[in-house]
C-alpha positions, 0 to 999 in steps of 0.5 A: 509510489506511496499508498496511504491506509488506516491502521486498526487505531484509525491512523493514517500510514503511508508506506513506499512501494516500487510495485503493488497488487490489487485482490478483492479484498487487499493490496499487497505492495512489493519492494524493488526486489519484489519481495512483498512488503505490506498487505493492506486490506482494501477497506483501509486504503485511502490513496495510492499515488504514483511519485514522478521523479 
C-alpha cells in the first residue's frame, strides 16, 4: 500500500508500506519484515491506498 502525508514543508511524500497501524494520534507503517519503517502523525496524512497487483 502507499500512504501519502505532508511533511513539516508542506510537501506531499509517499512511502510503500506492506502493512501499517493506526493510533489516535499517528500511523505507523511496517516493512515485509515488520519492521517499522515511518511514523506519520495522523494530521499529515492525506491518503493511504491499497496497490492491486
Amino acid at each position: 500500500m502507499k500512504v501519502t502525508y505532508r511533511t513539516a514543508d508542506d510537501r506531499e511524500r509517499t512511502v510503500r508500506c506492506d502493512a501499517y497501524e493506526e493510533f489516535e494520534t499517528e500511523l505507523v507503517c511496517y516493512d515485509a519484515e515488520d519492521e517499522p519503517i515511518a511514523t506519520i502523525p495522523r494530521e499529515r496524512v492525506v491518503s493511504v491506498l491499497a496497490e492491486s497487483y
